[in-house]
Residue frames as a rotation matrix with the C-alpha (Angstrom) as fourth column:
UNK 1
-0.021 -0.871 -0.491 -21.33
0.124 -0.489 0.863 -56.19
-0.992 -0.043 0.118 39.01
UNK 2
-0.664 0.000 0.748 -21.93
0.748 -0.004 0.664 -56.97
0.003 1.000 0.002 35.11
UNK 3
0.448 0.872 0.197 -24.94
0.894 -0.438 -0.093 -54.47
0.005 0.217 -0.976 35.75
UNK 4
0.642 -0.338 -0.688 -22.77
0.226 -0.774 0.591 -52.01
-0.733 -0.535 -0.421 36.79
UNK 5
-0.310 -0.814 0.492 -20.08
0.420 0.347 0.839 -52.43
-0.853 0.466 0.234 34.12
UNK 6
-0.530 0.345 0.774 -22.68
0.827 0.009 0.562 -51.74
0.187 0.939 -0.290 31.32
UNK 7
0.687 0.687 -0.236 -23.73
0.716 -0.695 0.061 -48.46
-0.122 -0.211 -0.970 32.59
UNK 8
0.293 -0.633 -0.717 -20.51
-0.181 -0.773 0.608 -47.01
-0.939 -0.049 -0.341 33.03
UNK 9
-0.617 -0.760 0.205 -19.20
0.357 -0.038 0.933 -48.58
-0.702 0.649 0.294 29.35
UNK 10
0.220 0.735 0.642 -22.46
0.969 -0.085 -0.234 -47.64
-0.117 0.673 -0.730 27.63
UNK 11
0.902 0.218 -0.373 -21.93
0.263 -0.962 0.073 -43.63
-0.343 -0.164 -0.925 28.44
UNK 12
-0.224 -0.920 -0.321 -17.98
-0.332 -0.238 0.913 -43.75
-0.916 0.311 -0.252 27.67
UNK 13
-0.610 -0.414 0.676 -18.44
0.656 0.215 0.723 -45.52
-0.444 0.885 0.141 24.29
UNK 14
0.530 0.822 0.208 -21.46
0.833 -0.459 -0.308 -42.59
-0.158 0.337 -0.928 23.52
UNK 15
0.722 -0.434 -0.539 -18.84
0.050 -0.744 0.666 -40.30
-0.690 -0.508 -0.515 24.59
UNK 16
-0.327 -0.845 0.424 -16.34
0.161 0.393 0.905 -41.55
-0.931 0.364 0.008 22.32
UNK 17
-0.250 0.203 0.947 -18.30
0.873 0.470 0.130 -41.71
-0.419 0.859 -0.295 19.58
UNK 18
0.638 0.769 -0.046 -19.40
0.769 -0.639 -0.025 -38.47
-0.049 -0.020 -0.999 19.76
UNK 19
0.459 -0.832 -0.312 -15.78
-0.081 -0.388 0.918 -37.26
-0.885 -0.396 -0.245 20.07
UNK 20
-0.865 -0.294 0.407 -14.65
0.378 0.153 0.913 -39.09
-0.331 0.943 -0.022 16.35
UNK 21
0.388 0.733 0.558 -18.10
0.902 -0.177 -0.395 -37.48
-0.191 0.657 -0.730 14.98
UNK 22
0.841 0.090 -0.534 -16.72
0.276 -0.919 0.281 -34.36
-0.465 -0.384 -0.798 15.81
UNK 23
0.096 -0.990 -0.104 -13.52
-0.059 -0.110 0.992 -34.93
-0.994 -0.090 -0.069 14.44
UNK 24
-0.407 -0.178 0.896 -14.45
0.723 0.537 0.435 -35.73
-0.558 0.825 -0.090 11.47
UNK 25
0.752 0.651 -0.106 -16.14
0.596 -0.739 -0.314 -32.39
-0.282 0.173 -0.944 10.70
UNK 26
0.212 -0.584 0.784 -14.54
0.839 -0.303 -0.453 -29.76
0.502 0.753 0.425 8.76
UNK 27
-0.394 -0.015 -0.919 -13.25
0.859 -0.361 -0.363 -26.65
-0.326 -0.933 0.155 10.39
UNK 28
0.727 0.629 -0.274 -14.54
0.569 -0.776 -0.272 -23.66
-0.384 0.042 -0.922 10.30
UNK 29
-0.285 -0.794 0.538 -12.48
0.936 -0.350 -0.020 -21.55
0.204 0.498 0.843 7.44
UNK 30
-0.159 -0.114 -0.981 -11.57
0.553 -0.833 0.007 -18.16
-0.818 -0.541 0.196 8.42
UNK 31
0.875 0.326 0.360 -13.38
0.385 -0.014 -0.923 -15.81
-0.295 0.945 -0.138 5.88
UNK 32
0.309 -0.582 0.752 -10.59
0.951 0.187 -0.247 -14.76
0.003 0.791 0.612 3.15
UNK 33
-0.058 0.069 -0.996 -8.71
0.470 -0.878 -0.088 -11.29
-0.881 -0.473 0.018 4.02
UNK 34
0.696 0.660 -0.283 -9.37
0.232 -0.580 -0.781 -8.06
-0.680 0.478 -0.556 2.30
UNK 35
0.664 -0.378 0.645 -8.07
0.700 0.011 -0.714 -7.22
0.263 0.926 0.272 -1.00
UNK 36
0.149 -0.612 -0.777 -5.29
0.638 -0.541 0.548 -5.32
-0.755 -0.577 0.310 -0.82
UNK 37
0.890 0.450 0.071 -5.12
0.341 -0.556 -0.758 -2.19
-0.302 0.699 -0.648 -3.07
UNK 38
-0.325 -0.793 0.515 -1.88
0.852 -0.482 -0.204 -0.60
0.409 0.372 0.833 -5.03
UNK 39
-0.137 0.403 -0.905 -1.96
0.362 -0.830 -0.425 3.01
-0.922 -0.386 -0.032 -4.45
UNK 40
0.186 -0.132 0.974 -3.08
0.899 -0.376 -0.223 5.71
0.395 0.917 0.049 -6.98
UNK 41
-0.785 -0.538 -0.305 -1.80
0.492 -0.842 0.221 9.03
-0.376 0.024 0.926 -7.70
UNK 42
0.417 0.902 0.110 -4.67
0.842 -0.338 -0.420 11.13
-0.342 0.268 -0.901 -8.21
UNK 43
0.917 0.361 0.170 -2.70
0.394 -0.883 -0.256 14.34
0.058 0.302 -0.952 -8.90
UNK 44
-0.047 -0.981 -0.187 0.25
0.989 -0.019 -0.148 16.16
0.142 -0.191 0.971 -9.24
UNK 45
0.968 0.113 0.225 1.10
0.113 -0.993 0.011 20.24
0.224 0.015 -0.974 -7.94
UNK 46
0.376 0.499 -0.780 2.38
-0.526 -0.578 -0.624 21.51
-0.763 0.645 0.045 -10.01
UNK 47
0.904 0.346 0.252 1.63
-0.182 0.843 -0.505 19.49
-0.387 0.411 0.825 -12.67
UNK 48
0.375 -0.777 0.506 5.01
0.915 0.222 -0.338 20.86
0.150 0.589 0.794 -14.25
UNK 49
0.395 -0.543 -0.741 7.69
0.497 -0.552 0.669 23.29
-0.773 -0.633 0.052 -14.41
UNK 50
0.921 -0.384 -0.067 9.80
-0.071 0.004 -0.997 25.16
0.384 0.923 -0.023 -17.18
UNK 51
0.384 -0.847 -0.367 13.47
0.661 0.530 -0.531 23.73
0.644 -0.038 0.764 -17.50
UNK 52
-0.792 -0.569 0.222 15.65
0.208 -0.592 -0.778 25.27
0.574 -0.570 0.587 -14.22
UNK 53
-0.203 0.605 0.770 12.56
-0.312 -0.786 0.535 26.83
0.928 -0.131 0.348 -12.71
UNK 54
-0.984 -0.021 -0.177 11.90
0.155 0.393 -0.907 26.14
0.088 -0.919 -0.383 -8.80
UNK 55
-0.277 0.959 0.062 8.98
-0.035 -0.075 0.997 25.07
0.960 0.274 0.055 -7.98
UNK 56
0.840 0.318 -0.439 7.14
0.277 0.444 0.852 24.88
0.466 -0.838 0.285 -4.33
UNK 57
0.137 -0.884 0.447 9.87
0.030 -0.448 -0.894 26.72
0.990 0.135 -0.035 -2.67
UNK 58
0.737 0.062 -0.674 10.55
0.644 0.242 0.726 25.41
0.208 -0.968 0.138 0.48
UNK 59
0.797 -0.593 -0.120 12.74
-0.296 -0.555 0.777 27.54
-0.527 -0.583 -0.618 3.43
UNK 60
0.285 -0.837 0.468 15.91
0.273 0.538 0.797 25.57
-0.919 -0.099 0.382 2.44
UNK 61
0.043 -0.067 -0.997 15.33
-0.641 -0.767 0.024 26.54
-0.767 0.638 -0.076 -1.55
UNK 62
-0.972 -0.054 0.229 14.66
0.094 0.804 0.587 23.29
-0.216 0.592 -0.776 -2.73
UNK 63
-0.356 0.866 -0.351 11.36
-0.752 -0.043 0.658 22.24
0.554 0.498 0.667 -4.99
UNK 64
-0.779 -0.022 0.627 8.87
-0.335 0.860 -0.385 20.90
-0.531 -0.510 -0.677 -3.64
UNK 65
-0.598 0.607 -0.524 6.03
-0.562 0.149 0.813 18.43
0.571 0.781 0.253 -5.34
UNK 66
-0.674 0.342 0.655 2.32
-0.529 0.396 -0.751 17.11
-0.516 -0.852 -0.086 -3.99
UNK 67
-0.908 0.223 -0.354 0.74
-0.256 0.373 0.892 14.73
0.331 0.901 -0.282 -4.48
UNK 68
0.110 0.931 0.349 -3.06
-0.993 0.121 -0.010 13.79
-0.051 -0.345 0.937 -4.08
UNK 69
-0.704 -0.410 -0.579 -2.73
-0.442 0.892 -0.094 9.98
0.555 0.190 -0.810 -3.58
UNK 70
0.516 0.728 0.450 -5.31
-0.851 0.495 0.175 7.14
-0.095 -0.474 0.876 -1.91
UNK 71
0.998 -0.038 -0.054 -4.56
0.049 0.976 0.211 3.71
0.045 -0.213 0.976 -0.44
UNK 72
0.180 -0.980 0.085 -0.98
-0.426 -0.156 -0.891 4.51
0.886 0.124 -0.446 0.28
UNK 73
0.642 -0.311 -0.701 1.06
0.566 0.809 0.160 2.82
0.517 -0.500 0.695 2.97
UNK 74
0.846 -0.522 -0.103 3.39
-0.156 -0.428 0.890 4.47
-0.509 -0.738 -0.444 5.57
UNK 75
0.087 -0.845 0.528 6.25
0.445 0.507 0.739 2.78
-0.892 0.170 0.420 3.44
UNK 76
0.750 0.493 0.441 5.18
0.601 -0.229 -0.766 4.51
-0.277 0.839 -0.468 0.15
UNK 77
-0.368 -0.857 -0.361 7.87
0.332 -0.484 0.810 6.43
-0.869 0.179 0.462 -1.97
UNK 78
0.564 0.702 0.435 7.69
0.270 0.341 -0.900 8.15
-0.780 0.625 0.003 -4.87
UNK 79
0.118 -0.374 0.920 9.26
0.879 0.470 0.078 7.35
-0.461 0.800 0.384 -8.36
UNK 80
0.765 0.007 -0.644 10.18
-0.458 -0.697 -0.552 10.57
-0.453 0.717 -0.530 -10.25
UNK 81
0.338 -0.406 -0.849 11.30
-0.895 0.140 -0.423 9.23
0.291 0.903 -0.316 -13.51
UNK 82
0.316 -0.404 -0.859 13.63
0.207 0.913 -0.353 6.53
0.926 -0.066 0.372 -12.27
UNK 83
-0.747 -0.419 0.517 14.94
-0.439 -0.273 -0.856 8.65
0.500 -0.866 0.020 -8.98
UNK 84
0.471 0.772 -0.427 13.02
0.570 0.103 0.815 7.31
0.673 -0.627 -0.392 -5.94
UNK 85
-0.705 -0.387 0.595 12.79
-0.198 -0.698 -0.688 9.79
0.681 -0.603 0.416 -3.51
UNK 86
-0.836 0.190 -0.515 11.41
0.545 0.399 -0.738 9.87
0.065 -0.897 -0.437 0.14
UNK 87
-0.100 0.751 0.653 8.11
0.365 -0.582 0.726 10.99
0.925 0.311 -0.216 0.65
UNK 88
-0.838 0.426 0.340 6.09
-0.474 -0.262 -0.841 13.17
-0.269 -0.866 0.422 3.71
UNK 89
-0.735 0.674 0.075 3.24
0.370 0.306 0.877 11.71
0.569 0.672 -0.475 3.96
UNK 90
-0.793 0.609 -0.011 -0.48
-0.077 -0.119 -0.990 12.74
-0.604 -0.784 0.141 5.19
UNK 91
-0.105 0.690 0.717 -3.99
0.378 0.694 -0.613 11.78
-0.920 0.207 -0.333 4.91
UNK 92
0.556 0.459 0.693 -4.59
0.626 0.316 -0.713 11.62
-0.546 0.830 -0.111 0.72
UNK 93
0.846 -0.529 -0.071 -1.66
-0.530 -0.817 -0.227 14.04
0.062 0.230 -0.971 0.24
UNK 94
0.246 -0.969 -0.036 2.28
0.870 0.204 0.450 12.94
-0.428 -0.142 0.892 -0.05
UNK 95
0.996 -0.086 0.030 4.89
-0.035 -0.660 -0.751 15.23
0.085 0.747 -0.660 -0.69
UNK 96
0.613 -0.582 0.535 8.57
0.688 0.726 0.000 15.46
-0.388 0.368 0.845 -2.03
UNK 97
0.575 -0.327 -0.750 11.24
-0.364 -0.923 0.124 17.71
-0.733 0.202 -0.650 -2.51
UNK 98
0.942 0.211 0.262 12.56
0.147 0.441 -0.885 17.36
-0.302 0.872 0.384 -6.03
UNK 99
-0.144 -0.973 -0.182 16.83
0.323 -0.220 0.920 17.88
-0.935 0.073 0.346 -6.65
UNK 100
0.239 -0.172 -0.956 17.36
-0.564 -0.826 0.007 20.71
-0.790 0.538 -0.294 -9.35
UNK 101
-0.826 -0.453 -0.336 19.23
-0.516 0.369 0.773 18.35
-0.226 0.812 -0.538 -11.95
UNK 102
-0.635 0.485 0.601 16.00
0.440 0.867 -0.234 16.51
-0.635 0.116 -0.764 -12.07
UNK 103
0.502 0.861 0.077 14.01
0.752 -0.391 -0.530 18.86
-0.426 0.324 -0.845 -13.64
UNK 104
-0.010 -0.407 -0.913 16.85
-0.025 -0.913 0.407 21.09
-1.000 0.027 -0.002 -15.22
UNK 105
-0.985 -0.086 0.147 16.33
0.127 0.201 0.971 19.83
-0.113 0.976 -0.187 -19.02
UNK 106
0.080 0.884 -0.460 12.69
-0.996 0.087 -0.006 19.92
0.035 0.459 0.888 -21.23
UNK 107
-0.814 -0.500 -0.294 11.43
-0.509 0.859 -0.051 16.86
0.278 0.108 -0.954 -20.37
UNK 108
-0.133 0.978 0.158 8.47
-0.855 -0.194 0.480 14.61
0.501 -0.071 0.863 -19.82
UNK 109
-0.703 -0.662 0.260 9.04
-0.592 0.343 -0.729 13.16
0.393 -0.667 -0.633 -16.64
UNK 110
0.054 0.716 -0.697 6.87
0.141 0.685 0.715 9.88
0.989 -0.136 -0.064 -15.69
UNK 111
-0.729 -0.138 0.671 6.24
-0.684 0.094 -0.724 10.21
0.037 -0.986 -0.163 -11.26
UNK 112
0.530 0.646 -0.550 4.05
-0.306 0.750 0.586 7.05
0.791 -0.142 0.595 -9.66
UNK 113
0.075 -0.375 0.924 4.07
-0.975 -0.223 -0.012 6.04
0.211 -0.900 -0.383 -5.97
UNK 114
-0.156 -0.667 -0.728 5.89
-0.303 0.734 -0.608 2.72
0.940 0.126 -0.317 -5.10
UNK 115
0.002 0.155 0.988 4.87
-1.000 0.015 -0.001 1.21
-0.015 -0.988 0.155 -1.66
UNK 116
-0.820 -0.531 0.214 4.37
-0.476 0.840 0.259 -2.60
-0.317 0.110 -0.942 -0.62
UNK 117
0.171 0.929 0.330 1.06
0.034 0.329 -0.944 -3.03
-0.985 0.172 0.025 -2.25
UNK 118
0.190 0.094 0.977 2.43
0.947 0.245 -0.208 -2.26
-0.259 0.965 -0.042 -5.50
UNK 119
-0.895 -0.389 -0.218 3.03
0.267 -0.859 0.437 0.55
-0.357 0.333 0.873 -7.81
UNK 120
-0.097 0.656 -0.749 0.36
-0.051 -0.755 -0.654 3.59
-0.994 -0.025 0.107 -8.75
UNK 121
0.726 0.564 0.394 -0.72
0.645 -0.358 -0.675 4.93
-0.239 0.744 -0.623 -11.77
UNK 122
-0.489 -0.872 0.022 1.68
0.850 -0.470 0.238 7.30
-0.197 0.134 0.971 -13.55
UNK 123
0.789 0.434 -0.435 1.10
0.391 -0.901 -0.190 10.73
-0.474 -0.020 -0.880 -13.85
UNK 124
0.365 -0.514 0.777 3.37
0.793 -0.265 -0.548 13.03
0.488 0.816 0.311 -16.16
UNK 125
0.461 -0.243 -0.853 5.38
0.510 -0.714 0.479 15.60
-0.726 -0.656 -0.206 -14.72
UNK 126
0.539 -0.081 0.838 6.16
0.842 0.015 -0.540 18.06
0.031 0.997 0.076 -17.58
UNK 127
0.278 -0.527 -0.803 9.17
0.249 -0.768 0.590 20.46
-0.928 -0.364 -0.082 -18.14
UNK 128
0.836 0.300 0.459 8.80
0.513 -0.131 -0.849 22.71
-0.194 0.945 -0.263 -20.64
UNK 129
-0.120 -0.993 0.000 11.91
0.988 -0.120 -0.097 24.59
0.096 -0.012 0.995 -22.26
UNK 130
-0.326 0.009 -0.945 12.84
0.480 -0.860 -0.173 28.07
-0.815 -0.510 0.276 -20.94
């Protein structure tokens, strides 16, 4: 019976041991995710306006403004001056219809898109006087 005894405890304490080696190993670290990018604003159309003028004349008779843009987010807005306004968006393109009073003075009007990665580059949106 002692013969017996020392077969079966010999294979459980290998077992065991082999179990705390294992534990003691580091895990395996998942590799680090991908940077995440701000967007940029590659462009603006048209670049500017003169004071009053409609630009991009949509059906309704509001201005609109596009933008060329990369690494944007579904969530993305964009920033004229201090107004944030809702964007359309599609692939490397957003666009925005702009409210008259925004653009009804000479002015040099900062626009940069605003999403949860961060905020773009700025781009100038000049109005020039009539």
């Amino acid at each position: 019976m002692n013969i017996k005894l020392a077969f079966l405890a010999i294979p459980l304490l290998f077992v065991a041991g082999c179990g705390e080696a294992a534990k003691e190993k580091p895990a395996a670290t998942a590799p680090p995710p991908a940077a995440v990018k701000p967007p940029t604003l590659i462009s603006l159309s048209p670049p500017g306006t003169v004071a009053g003028q409609k630009f991009n004349v949509q059906p309704d008779g509001s201005s609109a403004l596009g933008m060329g843009v990369k690494d944007t987010t579904k969530d993305a807005v964009v920033v004229f001056g201090t107004t944030v306004l809702q964007a359309v968006h599609g692939p490397d393109a957003m666009s925005t219809t702009v409210p008259a009073e925004l653009f009804s003075k000479p002015a040099t009007i900062p626009v940069f898109i605003r999403d949860s990665t961060g905020e773009s580059n700025r781009i100038d949106f000049v109005v020039k006087p009539k």
